[in-house]
C-alpha positions in Angstrom: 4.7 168.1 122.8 3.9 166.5 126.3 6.3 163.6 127.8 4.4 162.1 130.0 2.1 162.0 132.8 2.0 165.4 135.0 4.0 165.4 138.1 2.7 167.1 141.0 4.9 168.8 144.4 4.3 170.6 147.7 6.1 173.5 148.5 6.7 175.4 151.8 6.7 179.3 152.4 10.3 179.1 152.1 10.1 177.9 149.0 11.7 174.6 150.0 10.3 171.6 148.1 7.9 169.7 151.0 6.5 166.5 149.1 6.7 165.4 145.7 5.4 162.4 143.8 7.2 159.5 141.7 6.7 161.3 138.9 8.9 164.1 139.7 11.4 162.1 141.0 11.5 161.0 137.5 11.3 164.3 135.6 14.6 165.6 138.2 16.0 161.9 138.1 16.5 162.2 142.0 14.5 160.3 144.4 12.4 162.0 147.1 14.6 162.1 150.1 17.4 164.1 147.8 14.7 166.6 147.0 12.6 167.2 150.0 13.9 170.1 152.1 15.7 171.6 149.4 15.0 175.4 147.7 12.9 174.3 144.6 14.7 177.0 143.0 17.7 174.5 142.7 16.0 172.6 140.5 15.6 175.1 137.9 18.1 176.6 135.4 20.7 179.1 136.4 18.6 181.8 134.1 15.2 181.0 135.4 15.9 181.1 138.9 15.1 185.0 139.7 12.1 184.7 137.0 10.5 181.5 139.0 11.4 183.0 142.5 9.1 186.2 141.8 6.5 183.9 140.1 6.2 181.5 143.4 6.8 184.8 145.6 3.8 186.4 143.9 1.7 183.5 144.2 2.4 183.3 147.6 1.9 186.8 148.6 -1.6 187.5 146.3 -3.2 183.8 146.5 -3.1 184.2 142.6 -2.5 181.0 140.4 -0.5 180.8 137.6 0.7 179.5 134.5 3.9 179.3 132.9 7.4 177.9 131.6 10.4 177.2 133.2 13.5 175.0 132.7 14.2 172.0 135.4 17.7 170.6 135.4 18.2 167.5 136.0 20.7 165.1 138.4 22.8 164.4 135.1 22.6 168.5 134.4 20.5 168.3 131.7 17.8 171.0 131.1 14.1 170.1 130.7 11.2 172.6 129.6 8.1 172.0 131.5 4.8 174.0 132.1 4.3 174.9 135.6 0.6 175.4 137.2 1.3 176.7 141.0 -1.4 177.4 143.4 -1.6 178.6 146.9 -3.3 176.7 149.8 -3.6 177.8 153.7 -3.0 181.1 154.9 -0.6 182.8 156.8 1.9 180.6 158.5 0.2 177.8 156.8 0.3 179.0 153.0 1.7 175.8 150.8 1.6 175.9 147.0 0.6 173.1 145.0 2.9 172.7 141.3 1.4 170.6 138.8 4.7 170.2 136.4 4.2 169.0 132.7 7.0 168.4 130.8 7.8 169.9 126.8 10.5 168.3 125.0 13.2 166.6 125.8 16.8 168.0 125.0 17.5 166.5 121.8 19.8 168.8 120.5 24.2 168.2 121.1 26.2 171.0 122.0 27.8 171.4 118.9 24.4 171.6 116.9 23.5 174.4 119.7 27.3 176.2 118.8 26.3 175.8 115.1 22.1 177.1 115.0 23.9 180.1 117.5 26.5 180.8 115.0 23.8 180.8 111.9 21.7 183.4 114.1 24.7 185.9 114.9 25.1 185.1 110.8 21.1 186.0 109.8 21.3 188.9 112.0 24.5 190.5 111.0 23.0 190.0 107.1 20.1 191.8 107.9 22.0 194.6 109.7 24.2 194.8 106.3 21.3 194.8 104.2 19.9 197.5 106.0 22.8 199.9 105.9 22.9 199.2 102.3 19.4 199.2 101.2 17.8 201.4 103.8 15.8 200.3 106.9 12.2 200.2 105.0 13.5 197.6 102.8 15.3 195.1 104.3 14.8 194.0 107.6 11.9 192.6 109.2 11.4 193.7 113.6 9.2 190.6 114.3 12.1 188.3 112.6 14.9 190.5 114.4 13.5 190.3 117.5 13.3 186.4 117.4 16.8 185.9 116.1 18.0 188.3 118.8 16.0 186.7 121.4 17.3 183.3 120.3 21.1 184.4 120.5 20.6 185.7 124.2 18.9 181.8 124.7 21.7 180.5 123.6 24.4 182.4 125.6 22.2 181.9 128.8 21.4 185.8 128.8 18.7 187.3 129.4 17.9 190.1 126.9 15.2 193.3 128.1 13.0 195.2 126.2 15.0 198.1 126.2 18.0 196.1 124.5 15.7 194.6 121.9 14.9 198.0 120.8 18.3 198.8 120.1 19.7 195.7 118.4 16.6 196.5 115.8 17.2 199.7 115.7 13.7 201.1 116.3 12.0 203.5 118.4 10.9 201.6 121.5 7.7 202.5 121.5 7.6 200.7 118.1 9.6 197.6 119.7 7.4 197.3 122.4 4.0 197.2 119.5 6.1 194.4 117.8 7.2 192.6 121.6 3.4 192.6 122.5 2.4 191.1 119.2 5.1 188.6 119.6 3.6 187.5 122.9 0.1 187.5 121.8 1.2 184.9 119.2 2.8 183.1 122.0 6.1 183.5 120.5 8.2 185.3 123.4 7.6 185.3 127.3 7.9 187.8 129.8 10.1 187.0 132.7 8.2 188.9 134.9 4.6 190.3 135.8 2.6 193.2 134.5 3.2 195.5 131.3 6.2 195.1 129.1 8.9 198.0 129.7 12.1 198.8 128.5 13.8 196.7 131.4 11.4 193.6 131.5 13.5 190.8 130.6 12.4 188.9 127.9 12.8 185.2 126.2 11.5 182.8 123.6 8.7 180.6 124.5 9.1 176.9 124.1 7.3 177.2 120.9 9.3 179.6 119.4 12.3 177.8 120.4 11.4 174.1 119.2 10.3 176.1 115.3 13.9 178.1 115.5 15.7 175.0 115.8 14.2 173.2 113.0 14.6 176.0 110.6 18.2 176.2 111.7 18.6 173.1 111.0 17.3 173.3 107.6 20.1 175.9 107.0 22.6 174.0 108.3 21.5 171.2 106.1 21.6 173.5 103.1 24.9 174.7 104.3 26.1 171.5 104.6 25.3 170.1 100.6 21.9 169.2 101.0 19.8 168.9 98.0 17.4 171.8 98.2 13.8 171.9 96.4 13.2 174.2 93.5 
């Protein structure tokens, strides 16, 4: 799924961006001086910006490095997944951290597709909701599938959906949702948007994965939906 070659970035205990590379001036599509002494927390989405400012704060704070995935945005406003490796150097005064930055996928998808794989979510989860009022919970319905669908829908409004909330669009106990939530992550489908256990306000998310295989069954509805031939 990878782009290109890593790009790699400096930043200060401020958490203003102190060097970066040519590669990263390329990922952002701004060139160094625009970037340099600027919050890197700019550069990410509008949603990811409290999730990445308690990642870098922790790392900061603990020396621990980490792992994960977060949405740049681009001079022309365009979003770009990318996995994010940030470590700490120096101590005290001096602590830096180092961002290794590789990008996923590029946006492919127009906003009008986006409108139409949101609407066929809301669609598959209102069927599912009917089905079980009519046919009892036990037999229609699946949590694992709900909790995807439901993630997806807060994706595509730019919300960020919590534990707790997932529990209650399924319908479930949340000890139950949180069994199905930890299973999801295990699988690497969904992400937590913050540190330590998953709880009922922990705000959660689809990982990159999840989100690419969403889109391309979506879009096999749609294609359905739209006359498309479809295979006995």
């Amino acid at each position: 799924m990878a782009l290109g070659p890593a790009a790699h970035g400096l930043i200060g205990r401020d958490l203003t961006v102190i060097e970066v590379d040519s590669a990263y001036e390329t990922i952002l599509g701004l060139p160094r001086d625009a970037l340099v002494g600027r919050s890197v927390l700019d550069t990410l989405a509008d949603g990811d910006r409290k999730a990445g400012e308690r990642q870098l704060q922790h790392i900061l704070d603990t020396g621990e490095a980490r792992f994960f995935t977060q949405r740049h945005v681009r001079a022309d406003g365009s979003a770009l997944w990318v996995n994010l490796h940030v470590s700490r150097m120096g101590l005290g005064d001096d602590r830096r951290l180092v961002v290794t930055c590789q990008p996923l996928r590029e946006q492919t998808t127009s906003p009008s597709t986006v409108e139409s794989q949101w609407r066929m979510a809301r669609l598959l989860l209102s069927a599912i909701r009917s089905g079980k009022q009519s046919f009892g919970q036990a037999l229609i319905g699946n949590p694992a599938t709900e909790i995807l669908l439901s993630a997806y829908v807060a994706e595509a409004e730019a919300k960020a959906i919590l534990g707790g909330e997932v529990a209650e669009r399924i319908a479930v106990d949340w000890q139950l949702a949180r069994r199905w939530l930890l299973a999801l992550g295990n699988a690497g489908f969904i992400e937590l948007e913050r540190p330590g256990p998953i709880m009922a306000d922990t705000p959660i998310r689809l990982s990159p994965q999840a989100l690419t295989m969403l889109e391309a069954i979506f879009g096999s509805l749609l294609a359905v939906a739209q006359g498309a031939p479809v295979e006995a």
